[in-house]
C-alpha positions as CSV (number, residue, x, y, z in Angstrom):
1,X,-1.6,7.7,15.2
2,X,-4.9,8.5,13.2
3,X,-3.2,7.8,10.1
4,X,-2.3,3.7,11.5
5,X,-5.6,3.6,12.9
6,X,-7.1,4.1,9.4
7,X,-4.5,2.1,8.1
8,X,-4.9,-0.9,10.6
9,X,-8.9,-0.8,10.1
10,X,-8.6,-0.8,6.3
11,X,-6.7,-4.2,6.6
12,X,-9.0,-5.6,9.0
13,X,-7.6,-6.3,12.3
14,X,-10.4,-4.9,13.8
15,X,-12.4,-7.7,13.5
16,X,-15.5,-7.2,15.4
17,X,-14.9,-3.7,16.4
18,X,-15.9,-1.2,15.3
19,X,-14.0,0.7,12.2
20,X,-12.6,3.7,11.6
21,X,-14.8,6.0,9.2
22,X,-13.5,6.2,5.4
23,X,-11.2,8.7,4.1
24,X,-14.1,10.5,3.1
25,X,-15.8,11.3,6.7
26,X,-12.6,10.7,9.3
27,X,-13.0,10.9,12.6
28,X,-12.9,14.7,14.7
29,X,-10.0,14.7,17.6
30,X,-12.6,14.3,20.8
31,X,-14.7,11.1,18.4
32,X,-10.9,9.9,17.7
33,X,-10.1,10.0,21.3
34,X,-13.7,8.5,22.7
35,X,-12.4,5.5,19.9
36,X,-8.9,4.8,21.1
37,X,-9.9,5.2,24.5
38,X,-12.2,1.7,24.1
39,X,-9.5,-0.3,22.1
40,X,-7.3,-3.0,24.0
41,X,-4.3,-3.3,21.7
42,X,-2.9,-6.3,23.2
43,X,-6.2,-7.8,22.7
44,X,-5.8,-6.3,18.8
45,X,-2.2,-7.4,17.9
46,X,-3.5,-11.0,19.1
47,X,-6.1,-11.6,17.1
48,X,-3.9,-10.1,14.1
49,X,-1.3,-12.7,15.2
50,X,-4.1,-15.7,15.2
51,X,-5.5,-14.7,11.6
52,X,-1.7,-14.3,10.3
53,X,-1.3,-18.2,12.0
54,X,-4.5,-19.7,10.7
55,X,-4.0,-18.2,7.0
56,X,-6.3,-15.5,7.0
57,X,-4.1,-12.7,5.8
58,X,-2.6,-12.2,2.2
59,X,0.1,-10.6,1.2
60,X,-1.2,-8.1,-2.0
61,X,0.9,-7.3,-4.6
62,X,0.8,-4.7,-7.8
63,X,1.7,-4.3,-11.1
64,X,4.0,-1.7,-9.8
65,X,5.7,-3.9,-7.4
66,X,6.6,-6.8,-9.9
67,X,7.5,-4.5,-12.1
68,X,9.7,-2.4,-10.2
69,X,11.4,-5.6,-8.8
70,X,11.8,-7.2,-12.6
71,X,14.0,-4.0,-13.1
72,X,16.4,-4.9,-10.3
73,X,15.9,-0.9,-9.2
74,X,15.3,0.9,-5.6
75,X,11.7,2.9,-5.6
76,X,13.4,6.1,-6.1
77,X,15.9,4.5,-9.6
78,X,12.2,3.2,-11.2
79,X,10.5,6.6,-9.9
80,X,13.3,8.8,-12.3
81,X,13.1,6.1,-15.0
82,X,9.4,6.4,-15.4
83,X,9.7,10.3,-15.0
84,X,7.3,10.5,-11.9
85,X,7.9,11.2,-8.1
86,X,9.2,8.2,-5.2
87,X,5.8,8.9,-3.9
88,X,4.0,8.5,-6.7
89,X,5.2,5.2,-7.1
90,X,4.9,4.3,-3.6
91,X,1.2,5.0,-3.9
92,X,0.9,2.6,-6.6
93,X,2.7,-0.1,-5.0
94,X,0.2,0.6,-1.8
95,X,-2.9,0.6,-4.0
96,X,-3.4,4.4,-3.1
97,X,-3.3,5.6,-6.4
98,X,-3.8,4.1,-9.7
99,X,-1.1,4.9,-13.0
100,X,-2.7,6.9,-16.2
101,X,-2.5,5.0,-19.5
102,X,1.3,5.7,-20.2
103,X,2.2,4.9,-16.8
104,X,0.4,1.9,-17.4
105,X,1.6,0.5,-20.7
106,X,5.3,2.0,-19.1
107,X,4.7,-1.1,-16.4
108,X,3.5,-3.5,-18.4
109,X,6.7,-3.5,-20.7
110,X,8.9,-3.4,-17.2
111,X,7.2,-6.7,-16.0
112,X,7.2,-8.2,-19.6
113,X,10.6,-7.2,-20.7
114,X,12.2,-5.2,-17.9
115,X,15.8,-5.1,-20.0
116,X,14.2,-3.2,-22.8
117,X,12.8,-0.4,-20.5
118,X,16.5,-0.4,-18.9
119,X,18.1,-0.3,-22.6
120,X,15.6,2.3,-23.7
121,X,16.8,4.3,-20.2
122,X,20.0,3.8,-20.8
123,X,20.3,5.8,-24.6
């Protein structure tokens, strides 16, 4: 539950209330249960489900994403083609984590020219 907490505040549906702490300074169990103990979920989900009606929510996308869907392949295909773990790429696609230089240039050539990445795989 802690983790979508954290998860739910970072995309903002907690729009007036207040947020959970960073990643950096999270929350102890009895400050955690003081916090849920004041929310109103139902109160929560409908505000999430006014924003998503009046436009107010995006949907974000990543490099990783567009280029993993370019290829045609499942997360864990691209993770063995780029020699890196199905986690590793689902951070990427979530923003979590960020690809080195080679990972990097490795994307880039999957969005721009996704069938030479899958011919070079494929030798």
């Amino acid at each position: 539950m802690r983790k979508l907490t954290f998860a739910l505040a970072l995309l903002g549906v907690f729009a007036g209330r207040s947020a959970v702490p960073s990643k950096s300074k999270p929350l102890s169990e009895a400050q955690l249960r003081a916090y849920e103990s004041k929310r109103d979920l139902a109160v929560e989900l409908l505000d999430s489900v006014q924003q998503m009606k009046a436009g107010k929510t995006q949907v974000v996308s990543s490099p990783a994403i567009e280029a993993r869907e370019r290829t045609g392949l499942s997360q864990s295909q691209f993770a063995k083609l780029l020699g890196v773990s199905v986690r590793t790429i689902q951070g990427w696609e979530q923003g979590r984590k960020q690809p080195s230089g080679a990972a990097r240039t490795l994307l880039a050539i999957a969005r721009k020219n996704p069938k030479a990445l899958l011919a070079v795989a494929g030798e």
